[in-house]
N, C-alpha and C positions, 0 to 999 in steps of 0.2 A: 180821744175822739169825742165832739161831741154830736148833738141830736141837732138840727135843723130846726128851725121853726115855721121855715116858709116852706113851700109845695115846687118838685122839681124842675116845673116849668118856670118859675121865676128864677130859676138860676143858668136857665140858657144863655142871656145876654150877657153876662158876663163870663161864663163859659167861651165865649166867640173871644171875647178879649182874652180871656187866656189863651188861648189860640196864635192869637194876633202878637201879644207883648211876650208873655215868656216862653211862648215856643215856637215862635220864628216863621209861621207859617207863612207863607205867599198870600198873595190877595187870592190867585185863583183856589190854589188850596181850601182856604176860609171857604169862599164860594161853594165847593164840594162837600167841605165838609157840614158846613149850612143844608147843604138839600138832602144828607143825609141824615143828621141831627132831627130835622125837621119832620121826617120819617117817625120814627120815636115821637113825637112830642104832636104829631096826629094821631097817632097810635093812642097815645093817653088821653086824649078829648075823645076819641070817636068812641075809648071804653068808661069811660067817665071817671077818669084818673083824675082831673086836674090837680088835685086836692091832696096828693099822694106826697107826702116828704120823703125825701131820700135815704134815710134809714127803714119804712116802709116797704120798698121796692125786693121784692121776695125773688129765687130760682124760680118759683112758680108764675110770675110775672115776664122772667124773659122766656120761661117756654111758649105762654102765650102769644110774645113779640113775635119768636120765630116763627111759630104757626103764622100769624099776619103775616107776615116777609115771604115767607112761600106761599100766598094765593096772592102776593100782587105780581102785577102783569108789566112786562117792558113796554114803553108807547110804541116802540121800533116795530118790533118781532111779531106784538103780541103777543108772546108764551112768557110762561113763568121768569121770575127771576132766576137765572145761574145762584148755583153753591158761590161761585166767587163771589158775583154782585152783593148776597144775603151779605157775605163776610164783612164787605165795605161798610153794609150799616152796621153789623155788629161791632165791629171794632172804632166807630164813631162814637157808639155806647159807651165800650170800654174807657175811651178816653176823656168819656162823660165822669165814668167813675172815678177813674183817674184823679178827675179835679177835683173831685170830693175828698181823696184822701191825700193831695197837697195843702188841701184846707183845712184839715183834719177831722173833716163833717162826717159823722156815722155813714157808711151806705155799705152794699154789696160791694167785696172786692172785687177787682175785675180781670182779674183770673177764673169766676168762676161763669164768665161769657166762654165758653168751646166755641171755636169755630169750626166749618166745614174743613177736614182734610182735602188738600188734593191731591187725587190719584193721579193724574196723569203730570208728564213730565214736560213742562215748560219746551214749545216747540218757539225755538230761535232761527227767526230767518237771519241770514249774512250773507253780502255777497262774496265770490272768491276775488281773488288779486286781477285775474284778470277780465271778472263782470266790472272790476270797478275802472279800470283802463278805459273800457267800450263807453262808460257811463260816462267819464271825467273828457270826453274826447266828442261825445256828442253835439254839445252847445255851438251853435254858429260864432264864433270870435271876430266877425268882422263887422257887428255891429255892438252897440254896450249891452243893449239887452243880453245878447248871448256871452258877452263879458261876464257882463253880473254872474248868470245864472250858474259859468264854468267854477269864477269865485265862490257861490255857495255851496257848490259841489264838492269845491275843495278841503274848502273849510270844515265841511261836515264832517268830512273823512278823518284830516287832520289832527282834527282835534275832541273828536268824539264828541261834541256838544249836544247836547237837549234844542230841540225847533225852538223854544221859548226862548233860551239863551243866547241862539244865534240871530234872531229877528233883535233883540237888547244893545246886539253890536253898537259900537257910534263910533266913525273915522278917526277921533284922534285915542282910541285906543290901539290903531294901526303905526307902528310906527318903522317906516320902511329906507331907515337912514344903512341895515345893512343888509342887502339879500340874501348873503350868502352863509348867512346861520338862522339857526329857528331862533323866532321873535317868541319869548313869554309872555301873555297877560293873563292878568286875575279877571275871574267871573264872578257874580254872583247867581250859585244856584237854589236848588229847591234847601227850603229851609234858612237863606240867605246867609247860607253858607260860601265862604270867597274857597276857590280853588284855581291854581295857574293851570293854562291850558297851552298848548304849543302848535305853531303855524310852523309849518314845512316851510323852506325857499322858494320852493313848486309853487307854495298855495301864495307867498307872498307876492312872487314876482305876476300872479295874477289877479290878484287884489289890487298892485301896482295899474296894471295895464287898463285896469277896470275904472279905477280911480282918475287915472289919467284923461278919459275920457269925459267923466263928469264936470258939468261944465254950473252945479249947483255949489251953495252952502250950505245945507242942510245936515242936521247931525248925524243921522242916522248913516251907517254903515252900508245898508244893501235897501233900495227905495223902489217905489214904482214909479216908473217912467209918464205912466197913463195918467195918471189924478193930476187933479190942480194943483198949481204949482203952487198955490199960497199955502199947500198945507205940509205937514213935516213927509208925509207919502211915507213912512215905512212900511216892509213891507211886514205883513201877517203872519202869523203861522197855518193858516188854510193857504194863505200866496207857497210858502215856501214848501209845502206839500205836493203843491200842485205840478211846483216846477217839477220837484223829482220825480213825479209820476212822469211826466212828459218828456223828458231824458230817458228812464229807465224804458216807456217804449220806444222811442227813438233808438236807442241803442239795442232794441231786440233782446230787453232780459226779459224771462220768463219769470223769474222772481217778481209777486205783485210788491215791490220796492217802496220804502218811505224814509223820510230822514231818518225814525228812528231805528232804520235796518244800515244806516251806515253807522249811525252808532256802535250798534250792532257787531256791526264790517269790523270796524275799530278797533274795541275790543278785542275781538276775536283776530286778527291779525297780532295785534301784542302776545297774547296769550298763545300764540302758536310760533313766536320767533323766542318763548320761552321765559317773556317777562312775570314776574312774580305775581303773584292776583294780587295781593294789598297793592303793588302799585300800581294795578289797573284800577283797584278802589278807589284808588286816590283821583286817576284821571276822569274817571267817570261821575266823582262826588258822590257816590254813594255815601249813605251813613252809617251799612252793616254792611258787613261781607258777604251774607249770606244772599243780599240780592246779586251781588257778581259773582256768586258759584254758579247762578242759572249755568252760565258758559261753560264750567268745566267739562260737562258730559259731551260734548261738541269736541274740546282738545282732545280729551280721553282718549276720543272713537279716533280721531287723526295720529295721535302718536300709539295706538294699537294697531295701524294700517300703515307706518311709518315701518315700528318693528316688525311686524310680517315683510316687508318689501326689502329691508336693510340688513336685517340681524343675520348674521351667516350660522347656519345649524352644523352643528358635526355629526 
């Protein structure tokens, strides 16, 4: 390892590019991680750090940061930052340090950043099989608008995708030469990482009906009908939120619903007909397992209510 010669904040910018080239990150990601980063590197001008080389940067130093991180304020709420929120910039840190010791530049290792435990247990909204019938069954189909919106309703289900990933669609990754088996494509998700995802018959033959209608060339898979036409119109991921919101009350769910509670639905449907979690890993792109264990405490409690109702006592 060695010693640094310049001051931490000159090594932000190229921090971002490590970011960007070797660790695959998304643009939006970068973006996130930028206003986190950015956090830190006001933190060291407003205490007059600039000057600080990265073997410098003492445990006594991020106790300071976190005192900072807990008296600032959300613009939203106005109250404090959440333990979670703190976590987000601390582990922006971490990955600060991180790059120092792929470069093999002296600094704090960054194991010895602790973050906030959390106590309470990841509350998973899902809907059941039959909120998602009411849901999938709302859309008016006699006109495209209500085509589309049944098609992205389908799709979400389908195929457990990310809002980001499903606004990304483009028509000719639809290919609907046979309806009557699931069509595979490859995605690119978080991390651009590629993972195959699968379209139900159901979802195609209404992708179909949906398509058929469209009377444009534009690339994009699912558009708005509203905007000008000279422009590509896809739709957003605030468009694709909003539809679900407005389905799930039209259909009378009490669940306040979002894409990513069909996701959600997905999931948790797989994992309750008995599929293996790694292959639910895989559908959902995760990169650890441990973010698709949230769901197991959800199966758990159903096949503990399963054997109570089934198991015969002697």
């Amino acid at each position: 390892m060695k010693k640094a010669s310049k001051p931490i904040l000159d090594f932000i910018p190229q921090f971002m590019e490590y970011l960007d080239v070797e660790k695959g990150l998304s643009h939006n990601s970068q973006i996130t991680y930028s206003r986190f980063i950015n956090k830190f590197t006001n933190w060291l001008k407003e205490n007059h750090y600039t000057s600080l080389l990265p073997h410098e940067l003492t445990a006594d130093h991020i106790y300071e940061y976190r005192v900072y991180l807990s008296k600032v304020y959300n613009k939203n709420t106005r109250e404090p930052l959440k333990r979670t929120s703190i976590n987000y910039y601390l582990i922006a840190l971490r990955n600060l340090l991180n790059y120092f010791a792929d470069r093999d530049i002296l600094a704090l290792p960054a194991e010895k950043i602790k973050l906030f435990l959390e106590k309470k247990e990841k509350n998973i909204k899902f809907l059941s099989l039959e909120q998602i019938k009411d849901l999938l069954n709302a859309p008016d189909t006699r006109n495209i608008s209500g085509l589309r919106d049944k098609a992205i309703l389908e799709t979400l289900f389908s195929t457990g995708l990310r809002v980001a990933e499903l606004v990304s669609l483009n028509r000719n990754q639809i290919k609907l030469n046979n309806l009557d088996e699931d069509l595979e494509i490859n995605i690119i998700g978080k991390g651009n990482r590629i993972r195959p995802v699968y379209l139900s018959p159901r979802t195609l033959k209404t992708i179909k009906d949906y398509l058929d209608k469209r009377t444009d060339d534009k690339e994009a898979l699912f558009i708005n009908f509203k905007g000008p036409k000279s422009k590509e119109n896809r739709l957003t991921t605030r468009s694709i939120e909003n539809i679900v919101k407005k389905y799930v009350n039209k259909a009378g769910i009490s669940i306040p619903a979002s894409p990513h509670t069909l996701r959600h639905s997905f999931a948790t449907d797989l994992l309750m007909q008995g599929v293996d979690l790694r292959v639910v890993q895989e559908f959902l792109g995760h990169k650890n397992i441990a973010t698709t264990q949230i769901y197991t405490h959800i199966t758990n409690k159903k096949l503990k209510e399963i054997h109570r109702k089934y198991h015969s006592e002697i």
